[in-house]
Structures are given as C-alpha cells and as structure tokens.
C-alpha positions, 0 to 999 in steps of 0.5 A, a space after each residue: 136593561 129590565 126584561 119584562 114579560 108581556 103575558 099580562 099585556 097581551 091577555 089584557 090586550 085580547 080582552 078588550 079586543 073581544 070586548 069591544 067587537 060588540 061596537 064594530 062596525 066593518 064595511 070592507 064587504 061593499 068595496 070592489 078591491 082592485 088589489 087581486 087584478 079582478 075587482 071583487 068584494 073583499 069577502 069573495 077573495 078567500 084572503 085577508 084584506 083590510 081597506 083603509 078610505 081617506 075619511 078614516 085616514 084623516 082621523 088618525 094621528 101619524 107623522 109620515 107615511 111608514 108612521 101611518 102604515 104601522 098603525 094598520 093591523 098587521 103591519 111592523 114598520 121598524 123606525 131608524 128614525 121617527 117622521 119618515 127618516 126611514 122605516 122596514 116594512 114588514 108583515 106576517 114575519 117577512 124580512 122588510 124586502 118581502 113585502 111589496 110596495 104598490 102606487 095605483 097598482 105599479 111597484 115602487 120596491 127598490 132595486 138598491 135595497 128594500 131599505 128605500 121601500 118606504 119612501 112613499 112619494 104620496 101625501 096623506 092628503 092624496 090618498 084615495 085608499 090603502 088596501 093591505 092584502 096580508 101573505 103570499 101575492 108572486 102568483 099576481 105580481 111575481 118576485 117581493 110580494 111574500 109577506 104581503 102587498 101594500 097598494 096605496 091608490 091616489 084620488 087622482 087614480 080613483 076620482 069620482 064622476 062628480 064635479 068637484 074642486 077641493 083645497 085642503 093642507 095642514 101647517 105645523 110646528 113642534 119640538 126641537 124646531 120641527 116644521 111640518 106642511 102640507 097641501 092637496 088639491 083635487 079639481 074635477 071637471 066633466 072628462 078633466 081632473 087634476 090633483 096633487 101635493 106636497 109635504 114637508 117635515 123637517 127638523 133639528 132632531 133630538 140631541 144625543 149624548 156623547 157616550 164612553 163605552 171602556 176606552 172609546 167615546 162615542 161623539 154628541 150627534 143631532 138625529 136630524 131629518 129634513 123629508 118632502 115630497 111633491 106630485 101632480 096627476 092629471 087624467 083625461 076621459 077620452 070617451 064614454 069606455 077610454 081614459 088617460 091618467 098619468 103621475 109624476 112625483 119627487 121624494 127628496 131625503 136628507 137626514 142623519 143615518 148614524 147606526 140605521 145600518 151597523 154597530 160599528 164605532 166609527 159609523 157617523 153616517 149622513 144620507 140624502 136620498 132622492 126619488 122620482 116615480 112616474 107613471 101613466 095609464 091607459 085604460 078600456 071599460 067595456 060591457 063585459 072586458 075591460 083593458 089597462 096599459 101601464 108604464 112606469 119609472 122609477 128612478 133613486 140616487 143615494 149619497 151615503 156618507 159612512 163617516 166625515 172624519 175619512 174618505 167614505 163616501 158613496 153614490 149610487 144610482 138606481 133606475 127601475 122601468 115596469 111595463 104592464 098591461 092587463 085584460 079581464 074578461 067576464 064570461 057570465 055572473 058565476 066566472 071572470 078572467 084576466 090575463 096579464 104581462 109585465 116586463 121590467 129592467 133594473 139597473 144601478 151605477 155604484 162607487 161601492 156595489 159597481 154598475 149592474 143591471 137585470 131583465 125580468 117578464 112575467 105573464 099571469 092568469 087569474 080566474 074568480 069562479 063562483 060554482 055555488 051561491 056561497 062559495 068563490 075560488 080564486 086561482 091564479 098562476 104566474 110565470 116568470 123569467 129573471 136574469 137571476 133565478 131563471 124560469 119560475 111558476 107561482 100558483 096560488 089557488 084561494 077559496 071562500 064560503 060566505 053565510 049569513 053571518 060566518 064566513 070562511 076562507 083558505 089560500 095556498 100558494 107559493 112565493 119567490 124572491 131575487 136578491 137585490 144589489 146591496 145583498 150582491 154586493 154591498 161594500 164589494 168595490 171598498 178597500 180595507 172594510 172595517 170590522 163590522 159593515 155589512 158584505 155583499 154575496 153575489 152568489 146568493 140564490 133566490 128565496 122561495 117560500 110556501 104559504 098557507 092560511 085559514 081565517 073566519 070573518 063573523 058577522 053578529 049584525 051588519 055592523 060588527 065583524 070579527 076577524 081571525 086567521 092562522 098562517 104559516 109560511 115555509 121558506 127556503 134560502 132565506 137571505 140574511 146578514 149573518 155575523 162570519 169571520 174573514 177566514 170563511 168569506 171566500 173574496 176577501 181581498 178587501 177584508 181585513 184578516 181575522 175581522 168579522 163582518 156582516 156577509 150576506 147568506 142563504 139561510 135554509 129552512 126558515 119557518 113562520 107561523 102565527 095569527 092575527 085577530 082584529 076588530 073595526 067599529 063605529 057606534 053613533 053615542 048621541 046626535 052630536 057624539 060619535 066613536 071610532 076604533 079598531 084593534 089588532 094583534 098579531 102573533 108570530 113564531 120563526 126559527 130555522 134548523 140550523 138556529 144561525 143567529 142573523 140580523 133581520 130573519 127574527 128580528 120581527 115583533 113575536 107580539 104586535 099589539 096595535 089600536 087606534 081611538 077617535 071620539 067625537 063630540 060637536 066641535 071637539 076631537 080625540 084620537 088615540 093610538 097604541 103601538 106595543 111590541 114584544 121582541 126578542 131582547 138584543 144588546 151592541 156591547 160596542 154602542 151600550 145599547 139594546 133593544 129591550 123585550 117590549 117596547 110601547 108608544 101611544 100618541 094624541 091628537 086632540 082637534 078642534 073645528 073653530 069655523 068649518 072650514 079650518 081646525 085647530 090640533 094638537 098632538 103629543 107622539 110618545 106622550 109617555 117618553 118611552 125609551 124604545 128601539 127597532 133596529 138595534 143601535 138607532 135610538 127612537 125619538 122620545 116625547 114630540 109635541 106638535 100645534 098646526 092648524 089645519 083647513 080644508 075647502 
C-alpha cells in the first residue's frame, strides 16, 4: 500500500479556491434559517451555516441521500458501501453519533447506534432545503448535537402560498444490473397541499474476490444493495394564523454488511433494516408571536446476520417518541425570544443488547438581540434531565458584526452526549464472543465538550463571498471502541479468555482543532451559457493525552477537499464533483486491507434536455476507478455507470 503526501494537492486545492472567489456568488444573506428556532438571516447567527435550495440540489450529481451530504463543505460521510447501503456522518472531527440529524426540525438519530443515523427517510426530489449548521447546537437541541446539526426541511413543510401541481421523477439503469427510480409530486390548492415520493436503488453489487490471507481463505461475496423509501405529507391551513401538517415516511434496507463493523475472518454479514418516521405539526403565526406543536416517531428494526455458516443472528428493535413544542416572541426590532420543551422516550428489545429504555426533557431559551445596527447576539441556555446523565445546563452565547463588506462572528459554548445501546451494550447477552467483535459497556459515562470558533465572511460585491472559520472543541469522556484484552473487561463471562475484543470506553481529554474555508459562485458567461461552483476545504487535527489507539476518534479525515461544477450551455449539461480525502493510514492484517493515506473520487453527469419537460443523463461515479476505503476492511465500489432519463411536469 503506496503512502503518498497530499502537500501539493492541498496547496493545489486552496489555489483555486482563492481563485475562483473572484466568480462567486453566496445568497445565503437573504434566507431566514429556521436551524436556531428564531428564523434570522444567516449573517445575523454569528455561526457557519451553509443553505442548500432544491434548485441546486437538482444539479448536482449524487447517488443516495449520504452521498449527497458529503458533497456539502464540511461534511465527511464514511461509506461502508456506495448508493446508501450505509454511511457515518461526520463533521468538524465529531465521531458520526455527534452529529444530529433533523426532518422539518424533529430528531431522526438513532437510539440503536448512530450507525442508522443516515437513513434518511426523504427523496431528493422532496426536498425543500438543506440547512447544515457546523459545531456545537446542545444549547438548542440537547444531547447529539456536538459536531454539528443537519436539518433537512421538506417542500411539504415549506410550501409556498401559490398554487401549484408538479410531477417529476427519474428512472435509470447501470453497472452490475443496478436499478434506480424515483418520483415526487407536490399539488397546492388554496389552504391544501399534498406532497410525497419514492426512491428505489438496488443492485447486484460489485463482485469480490476470494482472498488467501496465510492458511485462511476468505470466501467471493456480492456487496449487494436493495435501498427504497416512501412518504406522503399533507398540511391544512385551518385559517388565516393556523395550520395543520403531518408526514408519514417508510425507509426499507436490505444489503451486504461483510466488514462495515469488524475485521474478523468469520464476519459474513447480512443486514435488513427498516424505519418508519412520523411526524405532525401544528402551528400559530401571529403579529409579533408565533407557536408550534410537534409530535413524532420513530420506529427501527434490524435483522443483523453475523454469519450463515452458524447461529448468529440478531433482531433488535428500537422505538424513539420526540415531544416538543416552541413560542417565539418578538418584543420590538432590536430583541426576540423563544422559549421551548422537549420531552423523549427511547426504548429498544434486542437478542444481543437486552431490552432497554430511557426518559429525557429538555427546556430552552433563546434570544437574538440587536444593541447596535451592525452587531447581533445570540444566546441560548438549555437544561436538561436524562435517566443517564442526570441534570445538565448547555449555554452557548454567539455574536456577530456585519459591515459593508466583512462580516464577523464568534460562538462559544458547550455540548453533551449519552451513550447509545449499542455502546451499552453490544454482543452483552452472546455467548462465547469471538476475538475481535465489538463489546458493549454499560458503565460509560456522558461525553461533554466545549466548543469555540471565529470565522470572517467578505464581501467583494453582492455576488461574491468568501468564508473562513477556525474552530476548536475540547471534549471529556469521549466514547470509543478500543482494542483491550479479556483480562482488563470486567464482565467477561461470555468472553473467551486471553482474546481481544473492541470494549467500548471513555477516553478522556480529546482535543480538535481546525478550519475550513469555502467558496459559492454563479457567473452568467452568455445568454445561453451558464456556471456553477462551490469548493471547500476542511482541516483537522485531534489527539488525547494518553494517545490510546480507538476505532473512530481519528478515524476522520485531517484534509477534506471537496468541489462541485455544473456548466451549462442551451440544451447540454455538466456537473462535476470532487471528493479527496487524506487520512491517517491503516492496515487489517487479518483481511489484507488498509486504508491508504489519501483517497479521491470524482463523478460525471452529463444531461441533455430533448423537449421541456423530459432529459436524458448520463453518469459515471468514480470515472477514474479508484480504489478507496472509509471504514477499514469495507472496500468502496470502483467505476459505476448510469443512463436514466428524467422528466419533470
């Protein structure tokens, strides 16, 4: 495995985003993020927030939802398998259960394991917009939200007043009998909208080799993949200041799991996993308050099959019920509040972690308060009780200074996170645990982080702004897997004696720093001619005191370099995306795999409108068949190619 250094890549890289700021063009400064519970113009936050409308969604070329969030800046998404098979979310060096997952503002997250986090029960097509708020948000939405919160708002929860019907969807075909379909439709009568869809993507998968590693042989395998999803919402303007929305949504996953969790030689592993994720939504607009009511639920099932060849199967089931309702006021131009509860219940039943359950409450106050013309102050407290962690407080306070062309902005505050039931108690209830799986501890305690970062947004016209921040985040009793003998586990009745295993701990004083820079523009070359780009790069740096090797601390990118291209030209279509990675290098003696310093993937769309309402596209993912891995041992697909055609009414 060549190790090579990625200096000149990344000076490369920052040339070109300093470059072509010249062209950009950043719009974020006219949309009302609804991300910080009090709707303001993203430069009055004193945070960085990247907005992401369906218009530029549709441009760009992505395979599942996880594949569409790593091409945002700042986000690493770590595949097991392409096409959303699975995927860790993670952002500004956060293990992937730091981050949190919203739909129209309600928590998606887990409480099996943050592994599920990414199955995102919406279609592209459904999306009204992405908001991605980078660093701490606990003083909001409590527990999860350390490395950065992702809210995902449907067009069935941010419809227009307009009327409107619209029917659009994509059907395809590819590599290794791969299958993709979908449809969305919205329709939008006076005080009535209904909207929904569905995706399908399966496939055969690419074909893996047997391998003889010394005396063992690891068996050919297909890394298979069948994905869909469904959802319908529907929303009722009861009168001029009422409304009533709701959304019901199914995610159903059925796919080869060999490697995505250990290294071990016997791991032949086959996962289906279902979820269904319900909401409903009652909402006041007045003159100077506004009030909204939110129920939903979550419930997961998961059929984990370690390997064929014995007794190893597993179910688990996993319910999550979120309350909770919010009241903002606006007392006069200069200062707004809201104030806000949310109540909880997780609960799961498992043939290998047991049956388990857990009450959390939260309240929270926010204030935006403008003393000056140029300068905004957010502050924002939460408390919370947890069947786990007891009585927590998580300030935050953010500020911002916007002139004419620079802008400035700092935030501080702190972050908490619980262990979830597979850190608890994974494999607990298995008898004679093979070396090597992963172990649960049911004694872990609660992460709790500080979080700082300054950042400068310029303006050198109303089409071009180039952003920069520098972070850093100060963590206590990070939770890990980390490689430790039976002798040191202290239950280890299902353990066999002197093996190693993968036991779950808190590793203390972690600390990340970093920054990121990127870039938006938009130029009109010629009447019919247009172009679109963004880039990012991303740079981190963690490490701990007792410098313990684990499985996911540091397993993030140190150098994240993203972009994305579409050029248009009359009836012909471009898009372009880079992805390049440069990680810590990692080998598995026991599967002849490692992961390689960096790693790189670019894709193509190329799109062609043959009458108004249909398209015809072509896409290549990987065009240069490189050989990449995320997560050690779960080898990355090589060159897909894709035709579909696309039509939209």
């Amino acid at each position: 495995m060549k190790s090579r250094t990625p200096a000149k890549l990344i000076l490369v890289s920052l040339f070109l985003l300093l470059k072509f700021n010249s062209y950009a063009q950043f719009s974020l400064d006219t949309i009302e993020i609804s991300t910080g519970q009090i709707p303001v113009k993203s430069s009055n936050t004193g945070r960085n927030i990247t907005v992401l409308k369906a218009a530029q969604i549709d441009k760009m070329i992505f395979s599942s939802m996880d594949d569409l969030l790593q091409r945002l800046p700042g986000i690493e998404v770590q595949m097991r398998n392409a096409f959303g098979a699975q995927g860790d979310i993670s952002m500004r060096g956060s293990t992937f259960s730091q981050v949190l997952i919203l739909i129209n503002g309600m928590k998606l997250n887990d409480p099996l394991t943050g592994h599920f986090n990414a199955y995102i029960p919406v279609s592209s097509g459904e999306i009204e917009r992405i908001e991605v708020l980078r660093g701490a948000a606990s003083s909001i939405y409590g527990a999860d939200a350390v490395g950065g919160v992702i809210n995902i708002i449907t067009k069935g929860f941010g419809q227009s007043e307009k009327k409107k019907v619209k029917v659009g969807g994509e059907l395809g075909f590819g590599s290794n009998k791969l299958i993709n379909a979908q449809n969305h439709f919205q329709l939008q009568e006076n005080k009535l909208f209904v909207s929904g869809g569905f995706s399908i993507i399966k496939s055969d998968g690419e074909f893996v080799e047997a391998k003889e590693i010394g005396e063992t042989v690891l068996d050919p395998f297909y890394n298979y993949f069948d994905n869909r999803n469904y959802a319908l919402a529907i929303g009722y303007k009861l009168s001029q200041s009422w409304s009533l929305k709701a959304r019901a949504s199914f995610d159903d996953r059925d796919f080869s799991a060999r490697y995505f969790y250990t290294n071990s030689t016997f791991d032949k592993s086959l996962e289906k996993v279902k979820n269904w994720f319900n909401q409903i939504q009652v909402k006041h607009i007045g003159s100077k308050s506004s009030t909204n009511i939110n129920l939903a639920y979550r419930r997961g099932t998961d059929e984990f099959v370690f390997s064929p060849d014995f007794s190893s199967t597993n179910f688990h089931t996993s319910q999550f019920w979120n309350f909770n309702a919010n009241h903002m006021m606006v007392f006069n131009p200069k200062m707004s509040v809201n104030i806000g509860l949310q109540m909880d219940h997780r609960s799961i039943e498992s043939t290998d972690r047991g049956n388990h359950s857990d009450w959390h409450s939260g309240l929270v106050g926010v204030i935006v308060y403008k003393p000056l013309d140029r300068l905004n102050l957010v502050g924002s407290g939460r408390v919370d009780y947890d069947e786990n962690y007891g009585v927590e407080f998580t300030p935050q306070l953010n500020l911002s200074y916007a002139m004419e062309k620079l802008s400035f902005r700092a935030s501080a505050g702190k972050s908490i996170r619980a262990a979830d039931y597979t850190e608890r108690f994974v494999s607990y209830n298995l008898e004679n645990l093979t070396p090597g799986r992963s172990l649960g501890n049911p004694n872990l305690e609660a992460e709790r982080s500080w979080s700082e970062e300054i950042g400068l947004d310029y303006k050198i016209s109303k089409n071009w702004t180039m952003k920069s921040t520098v972070f850093s985040r100060q963590s206590d009793n990070l939770i890990d897997y980390v490689q430790t003998n039976q002798s040191e586990i202290e239950r280890s009745e299902n353990l066999q004696e002197g093996a190693d295993y993968f036991y779950a701990k808190n590793i203390s004083d972690v600390v990340t720093n970093g920054f990121e820079i990127e870039s938006w523009f938009k130029a009109q070359l010629s009447e019919q001619m247009n172009i679109n780009f963004n880039l990012a790069y991303t740079f981190l740096k963690t490490g701990n005191d007792e410098d313990e090797v684990s499985v996911y601390i540091s397993s993030h990118a140190r150098h994240l370099f993203s972009s994305n291209i579409n050029f248009e030209w009359a009836k012909f279509g471009l898009s372009v995306s880079g992805l390049l990675k440069e990680r810590e290098a990692r080998f598995a003696d026991a599967l002849g795999e490692g992961i390689d310093g960096l790693s790189n993937t670019w894709d193509l769309k190329l799109n062609y409108q043959a009458f108004d309402n249909l398209q015809f596209l072509f896409k290549c993912y990987n065009v240069f068949d490189a050989d990449n891995q995320d997560i050690l041992g779960a080898k990355l697909p090589g060159r897909w190619l894709n035709g579909a055609v696309k039509f939209d009414f």
